[in-house]
N, C-alpha and C positions, 0 to 999 in steps of 0.2 A: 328446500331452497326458497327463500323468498323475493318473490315476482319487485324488480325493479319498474314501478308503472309506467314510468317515463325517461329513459338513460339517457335521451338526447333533450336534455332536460335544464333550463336556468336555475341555478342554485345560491342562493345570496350568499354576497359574500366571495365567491369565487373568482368573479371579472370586476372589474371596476367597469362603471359607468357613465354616463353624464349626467349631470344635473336633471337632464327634461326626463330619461327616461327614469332616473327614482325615483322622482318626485309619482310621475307616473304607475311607478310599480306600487311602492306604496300606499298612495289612493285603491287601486286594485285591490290591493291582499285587507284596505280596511273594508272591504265594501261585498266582495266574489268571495264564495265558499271556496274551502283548501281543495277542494276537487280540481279547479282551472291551474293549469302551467302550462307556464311560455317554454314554448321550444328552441332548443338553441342553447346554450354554456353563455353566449350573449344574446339576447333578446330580438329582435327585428318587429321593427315598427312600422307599421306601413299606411299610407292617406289615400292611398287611390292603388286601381291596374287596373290594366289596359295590354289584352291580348295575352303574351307570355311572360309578360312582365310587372314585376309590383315594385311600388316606389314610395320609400321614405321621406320627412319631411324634410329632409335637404334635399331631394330631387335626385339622389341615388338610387338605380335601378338595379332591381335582382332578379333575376333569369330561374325563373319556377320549373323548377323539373320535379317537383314533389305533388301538386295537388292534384287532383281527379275531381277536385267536386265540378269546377267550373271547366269542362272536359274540352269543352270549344275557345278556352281563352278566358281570362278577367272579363266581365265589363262586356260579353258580346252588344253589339251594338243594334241587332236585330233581334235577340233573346229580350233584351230590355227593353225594345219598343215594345215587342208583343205586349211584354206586363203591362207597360204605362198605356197603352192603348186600352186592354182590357179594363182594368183596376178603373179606369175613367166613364167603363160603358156599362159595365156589371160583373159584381163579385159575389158569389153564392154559391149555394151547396149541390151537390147530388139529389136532392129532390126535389127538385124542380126541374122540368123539361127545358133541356138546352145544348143545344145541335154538336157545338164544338165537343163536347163530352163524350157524344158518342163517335162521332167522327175522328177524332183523336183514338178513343179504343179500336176501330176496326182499323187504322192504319198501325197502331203497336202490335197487336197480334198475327197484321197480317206479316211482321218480319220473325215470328216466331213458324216452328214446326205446325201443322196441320191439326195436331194433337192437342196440342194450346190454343184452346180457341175462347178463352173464358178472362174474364180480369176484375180487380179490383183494386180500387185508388187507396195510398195511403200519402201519410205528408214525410216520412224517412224510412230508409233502409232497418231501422230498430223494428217502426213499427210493421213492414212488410214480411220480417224473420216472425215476430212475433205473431201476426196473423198465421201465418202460412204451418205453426207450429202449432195453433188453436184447427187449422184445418186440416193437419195429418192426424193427429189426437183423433178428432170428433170419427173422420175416413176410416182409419184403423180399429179402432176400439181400444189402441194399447196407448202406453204412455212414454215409452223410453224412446233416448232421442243419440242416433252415434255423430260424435263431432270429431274434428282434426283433434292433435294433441294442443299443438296454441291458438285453437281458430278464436276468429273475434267477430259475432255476429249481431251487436248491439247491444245500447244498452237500457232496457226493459226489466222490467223484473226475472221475466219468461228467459227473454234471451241472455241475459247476462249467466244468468243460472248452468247455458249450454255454452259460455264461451269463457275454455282456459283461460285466452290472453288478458285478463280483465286481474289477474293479479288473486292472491291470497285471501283476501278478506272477504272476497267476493265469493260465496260460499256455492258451490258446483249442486245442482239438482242429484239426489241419492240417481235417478230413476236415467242420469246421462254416462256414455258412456267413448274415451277419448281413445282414438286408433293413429298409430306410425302412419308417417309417408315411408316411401318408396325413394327418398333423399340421393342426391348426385353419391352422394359416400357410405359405400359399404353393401351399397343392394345393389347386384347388375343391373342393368338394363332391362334383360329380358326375361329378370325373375320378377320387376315392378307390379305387373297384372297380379303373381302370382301370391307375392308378399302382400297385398292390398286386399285382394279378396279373404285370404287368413284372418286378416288383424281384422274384418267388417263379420267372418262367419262366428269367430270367438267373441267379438262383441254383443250380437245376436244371442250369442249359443248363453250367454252370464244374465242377459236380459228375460229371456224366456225362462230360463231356470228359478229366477228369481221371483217369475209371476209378473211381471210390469209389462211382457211384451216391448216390441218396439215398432213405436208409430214411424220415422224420422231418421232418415242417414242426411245430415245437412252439411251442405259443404259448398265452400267460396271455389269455383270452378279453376283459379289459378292459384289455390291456397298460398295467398298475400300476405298473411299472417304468419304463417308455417317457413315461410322462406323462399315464397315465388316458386315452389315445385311443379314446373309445369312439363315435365318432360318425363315418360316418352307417352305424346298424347293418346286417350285410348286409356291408359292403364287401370281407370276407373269402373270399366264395365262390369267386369266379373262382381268384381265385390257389391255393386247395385242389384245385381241381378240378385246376390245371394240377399239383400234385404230386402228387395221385396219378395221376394220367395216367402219369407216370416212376417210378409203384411205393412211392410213399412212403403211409405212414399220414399221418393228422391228429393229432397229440394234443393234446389241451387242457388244460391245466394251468389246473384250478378251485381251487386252493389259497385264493386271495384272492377269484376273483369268485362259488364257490359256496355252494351253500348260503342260497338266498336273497338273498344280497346285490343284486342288482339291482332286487329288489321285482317287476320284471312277469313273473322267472321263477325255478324253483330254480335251475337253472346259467348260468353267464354266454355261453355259446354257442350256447344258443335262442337270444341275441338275434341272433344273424346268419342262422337259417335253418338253420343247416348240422351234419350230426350227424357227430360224429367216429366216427373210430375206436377210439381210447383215449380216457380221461378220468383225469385225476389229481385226487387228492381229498388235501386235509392238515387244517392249524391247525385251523378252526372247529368241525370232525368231533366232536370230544370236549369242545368248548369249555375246552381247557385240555389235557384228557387227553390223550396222544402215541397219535394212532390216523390210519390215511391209509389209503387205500386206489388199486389202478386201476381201472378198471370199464371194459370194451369188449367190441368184437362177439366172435360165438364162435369164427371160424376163427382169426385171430391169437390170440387168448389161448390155443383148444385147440393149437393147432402150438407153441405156449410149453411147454404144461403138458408135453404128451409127448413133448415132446422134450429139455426141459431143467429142470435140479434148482432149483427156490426156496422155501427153506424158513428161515422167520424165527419164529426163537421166541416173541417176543414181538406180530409182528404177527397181530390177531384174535383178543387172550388176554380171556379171559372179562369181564375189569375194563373194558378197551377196550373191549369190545360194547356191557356194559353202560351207557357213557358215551354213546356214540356213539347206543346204542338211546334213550336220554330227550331228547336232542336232536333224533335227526328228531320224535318225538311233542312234545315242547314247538312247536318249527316248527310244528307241521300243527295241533293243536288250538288254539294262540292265535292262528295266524291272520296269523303274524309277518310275511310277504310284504305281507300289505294292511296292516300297518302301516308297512312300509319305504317301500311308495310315496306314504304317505298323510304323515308323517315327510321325505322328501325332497324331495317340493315345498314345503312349507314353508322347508325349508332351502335349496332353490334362487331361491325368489322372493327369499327376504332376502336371497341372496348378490350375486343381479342387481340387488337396490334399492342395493345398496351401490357394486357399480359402477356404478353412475348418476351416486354421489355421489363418488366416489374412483377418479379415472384409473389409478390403480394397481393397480387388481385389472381386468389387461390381459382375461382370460376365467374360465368357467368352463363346466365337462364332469362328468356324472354319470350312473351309472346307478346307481338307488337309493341308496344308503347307501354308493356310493363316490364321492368328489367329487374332483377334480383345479382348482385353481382358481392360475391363472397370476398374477406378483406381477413388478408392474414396470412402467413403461409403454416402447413399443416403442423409441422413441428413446434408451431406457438403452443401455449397453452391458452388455454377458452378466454381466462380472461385478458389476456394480453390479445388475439386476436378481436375483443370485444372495445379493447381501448384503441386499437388501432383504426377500427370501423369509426368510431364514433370522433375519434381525430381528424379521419378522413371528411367527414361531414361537416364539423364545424368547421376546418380550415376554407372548407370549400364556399360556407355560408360567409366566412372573410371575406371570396375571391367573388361575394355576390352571386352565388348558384346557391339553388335549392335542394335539399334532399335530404332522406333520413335515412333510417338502420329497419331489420326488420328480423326474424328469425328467433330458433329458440335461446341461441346464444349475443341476439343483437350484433354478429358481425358480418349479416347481408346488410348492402347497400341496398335501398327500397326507388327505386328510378320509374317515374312514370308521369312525363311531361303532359299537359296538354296537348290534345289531339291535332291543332293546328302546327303542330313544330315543324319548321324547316329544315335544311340545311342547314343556314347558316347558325341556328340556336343548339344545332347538334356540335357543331365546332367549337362555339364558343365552350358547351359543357363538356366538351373532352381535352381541349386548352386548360381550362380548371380543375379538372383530374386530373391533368399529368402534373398542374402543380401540386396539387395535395397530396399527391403520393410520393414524389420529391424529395417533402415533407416530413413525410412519416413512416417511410419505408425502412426498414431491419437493414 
């Protein structure tokens, strides 16, 4: 089967549009390699945002329940001072002696486990996969690396290599190896743990057999790619435990679920019990600003440090700090956790009052402020539940709300507001879903 890169995708030709923006697309497509597309069946154009909201050059506002980068809102207005105040006093690297650097490290680790007491700066979630893959490698001595079936863990040479979602042509590392979830359909409940550890010791067992060993079980703690499979928490232990049994690290790729997003923790892998070794930190970090980090225990990272050269100019540069430093203190003094969880039950009861009402919204899956919500009822077939996801999306992006598709069949809904969402932007977005399913319901 070949990988659709982008379904929720502008396709010329298919919408008519205005003048300003073909002219505009045009310029684009003479100028940007075929890599970049705009998202959307129609395009969205935007000049400014501010808080939850982005606003086109008519001064129409759209209600973002899709992005994570900017985790605290558009435009924080305290995140931005920090920069322009820095960027104004001094901008510079990791070597040179400079207080906020470290001061900033000892307050990140100090919200990890006890165990994680170690860090290092990078400037994106790619590059933090990719470090942290160079440091189970070196740790272990082996080379193979087990990933979700569609994880998506950047795009590096390294990481692209370990991550299905990235499409056909992007040719998979011989030396990686992709394991099932434990998926709402077809696995119970309470064979999850049991199914997971399986699909991680036959991974193991193809690896070692082969001579490559396996450095690396890497995996996004709320697998976002996979289809928001975040339930029944926990179920990931066993099968960690049976990879490093054969030498492998754990790493956890917090790009999308840290940082508060789950509301009942900062990173998404308390919710299973289980403390990694590594940790990958990107997007939200700076809320906008390009700042990432790894953060893990001290023997793998020290046998890293002294043994092999990584040095990035720009990661840990004073501007980065400063982003990344107003962000954990906004987090912790507003208090932003007890609003995630207080914010997504609200949003989960109306999601569940809605499939009460509309057999079309097959499920739905959430930890905090990332929602995953299934579109179709079972007796479709895949692709007609995939066209109906993706109807559901664009109708919605009419009705000015945000959101995409996500899963192996593209017909989860992908929901994951900015952290600051109220009430009343929960309202507004389930007003907007009940019309688009209205819409496009069977």
């Amino acid at each position: 089967m070949t990988t659709d890169l982008m379904p929720n995708r502008y396709v010329p030709g298919e919408v008519e549009l205005p003048a300003r923006e073909r002219e505009l697309i045009a310029r684009r497509d003479a100028v940007l390699g075929a890599s970049y597309r705009l998202q959307y069946r129609r395009p969205v154009h935007f000049v400014r945002g501010q808080g939850m909201w982005l606003y086109d050059p008519d001064g129409r506002e759209y209600l973002d329940f899709y992005n994570n980068v900017p985790s605290l809102g558009h435009c924080h207005s305290e995140v931005n001072q920090a920069i322009a105040e820095q960027a104004g006093i001094l901008s510079a690297n990791t070597r040179y002696l400079e207080p906020r650097l470290v001061g900033y490290a000892e307050r990140l680790v100090s919200t990890f486990p006890l165990e994680l007491d170690r860090t290092v700066f990078t400037c994106t979630g790619s590059e933090s996969n990719d470090l942290a893959l160079r440091i189970a490698r070196l740790a272990s001595g082996n080379e193979g690396v087990i990933v979700t079936t569609y994880a998506y863990h950047g795009t590096t040479a390294s990481v692209a290599a370990v991550s299905p979602n990235l499409g056909d042509a992007v040719k998979l590392s011989p030396n990686v190896r992709m394991i099932s979830l434990p998926g709402p359909e077809g696995i119970p409940q309470g064979q999850a743990a049991d199914f997971f550890e399986a699909q991680v010791k036959a991974a193991v067992h193809d690896l070692q057999r082969r001579g490559t060993g396996v450095a690396a079980l890497l995996m996004d703690s709320i697998f976002s790619s996979d289809g928001v499979w975040v339930d029944p928490p926990g179920f990931i232990d066993r099968g960690v435990e049976a990879a490093r049994s054969a030498g492998a690290l754990y790493i956890a790729d917090e790009v999308q679920p840290g940082f508060g997003r789950t509301g009942q923790h900062m990173w998404g892998f308390e919710r299973h019990g289980v403390v990694p070794d590594l940790v990958t930190l990107g997007k939200p970090m700076g809320n906008g600003f390009p700042i990432g980090a790894v953060v893990g225990r001290r023997a793998p990272m020290d046998k890293f440090g002294a043994t092999a050269r990584y040095s990035n100019t720009f990661a840990g540069n004073t501007v980065g700090i400063a982003a990344a430093d107003a962000v954990l203190t906004v987090l912790h003094r507003d208090r932003i956790l007890e609003n995630v969880l207080q914010v997504s039950e609200r949003l989960r009861l109306g999601i569940s009052e809605m499939a009460a009402a509309y057999p079309d919204v097959r499920g739905v899956r959430n930890a905090g402020l990332f929602f995953g919500i299934d579109i179709g009822r079972e007796h479709l077939s895949a692709a007609a539940r995939r066209k109906m996801a993706l109807d559901v999306v664009n109708v919605m992006r009419d009705e000015r709300v945000l959101i995409s598709t996500t899963g192996a069949n593209e017909d989860t809904l992908k929901v994951r507001p900015p952290l600051i969402c109220e009430a009343k932007h929960v309202d507004l977005f389930l007003e907007a879903f009940k019309r688009a399913l209205e819409r496009v319901s069977t």
